[in-house]
N, C-alpha and C positions, 0 to 999 in steps of 0.2 A: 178257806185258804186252799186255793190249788196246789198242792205239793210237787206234782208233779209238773208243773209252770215253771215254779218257784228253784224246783232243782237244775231245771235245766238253766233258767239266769245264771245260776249260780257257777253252776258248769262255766256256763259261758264266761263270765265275768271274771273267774280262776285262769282259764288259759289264757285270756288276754293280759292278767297282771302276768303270767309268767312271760309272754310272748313281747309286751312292751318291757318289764325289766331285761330280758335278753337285746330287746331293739338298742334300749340306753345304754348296754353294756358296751355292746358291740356296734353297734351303728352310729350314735351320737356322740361317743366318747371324741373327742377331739372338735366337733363342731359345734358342740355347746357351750358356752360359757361353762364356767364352775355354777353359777348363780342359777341359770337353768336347766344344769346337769341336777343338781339340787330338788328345784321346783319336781321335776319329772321324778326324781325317784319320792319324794314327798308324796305326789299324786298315785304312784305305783303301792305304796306301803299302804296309806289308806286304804285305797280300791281294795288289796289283798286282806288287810285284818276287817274289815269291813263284809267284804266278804266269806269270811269265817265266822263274822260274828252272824249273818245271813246263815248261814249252816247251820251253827250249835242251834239259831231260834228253831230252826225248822225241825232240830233233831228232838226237841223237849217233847215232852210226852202230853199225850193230848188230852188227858186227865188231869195234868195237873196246872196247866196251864189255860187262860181265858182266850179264845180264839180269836176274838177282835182286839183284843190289847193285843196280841200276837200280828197278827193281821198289820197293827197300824205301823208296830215297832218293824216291822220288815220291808215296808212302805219306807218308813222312816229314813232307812240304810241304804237301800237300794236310791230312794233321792238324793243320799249326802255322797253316794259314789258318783253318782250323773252330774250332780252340781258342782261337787268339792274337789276329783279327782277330774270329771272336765273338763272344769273351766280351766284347771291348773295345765293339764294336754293342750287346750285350746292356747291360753299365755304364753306356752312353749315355742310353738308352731307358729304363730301369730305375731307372736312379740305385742299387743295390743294388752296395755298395762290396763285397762281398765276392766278386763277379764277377771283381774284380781280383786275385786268391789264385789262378785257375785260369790267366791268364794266360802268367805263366812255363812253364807244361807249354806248352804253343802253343809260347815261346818255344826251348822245348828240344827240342821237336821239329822245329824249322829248325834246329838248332844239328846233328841227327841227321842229315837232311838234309844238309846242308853237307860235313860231314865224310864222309860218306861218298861223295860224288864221290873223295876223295882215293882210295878202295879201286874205284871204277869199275871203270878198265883192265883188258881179262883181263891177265893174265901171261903170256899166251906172245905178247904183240906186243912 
């Protein structure tokens, strides 16, 4: 695992939720429906604990964690930000409801994610 790859996404992926929650605050407020004022901060909230959950993986310590379960579950998060929070930007912008069909893959790839912290741990600690 590149850490140093990995941080900078993360970097990245941080000022963008901050920068698109400030967009929705202040830029869409009034041009959005309620419904997709909604969807966009939905998609903001993921991206952002999503990528916190991308941080704490990376901060675990390298002993006591298995580096390809590590590896996959970071993969995992990083694809359910791209799929889950962009399809839901893409729906936004788009108004193209069937954006919303690809969503759930997003959603279940944080779900992959997730569940695989429980298999982290090496075994022999």
């Amino acid at each position: 695992m590149n850490k140093i790859l990995w941080l900078r996404l993360i970097g990245i992926s941080g000022a963008v939720c901050v920068m698109l929650g400030a967009f929705a605050a202040h830029g869409l407020e009034g041009r959005l429906s309620e419904r997709y004022m909604d969807v966009f901060q939905t998609a903001v909230f993921y991206q952002l604990v999503h990528t916190l959950a991308l941080l704490g993986l990376l901060c675990l310590p390298d002993q006591l964690v298995n580096p390809k379960v590590r590896h996959w579950a970071a993969i995992s998060f990083a694809l359910g930000i791209l799929i889950f929070s962009g399809s839901l930007y893409l729906l936004v912008f788009t108004h193209i409801g069937a954006l919303g069909m690809i969503t759930p893959i997003g959603g279940s790839a944080f779900i992959v994610g997730w569940l695989l912290l429980f298999f982290i741990a090496k075994r022999d600690q």
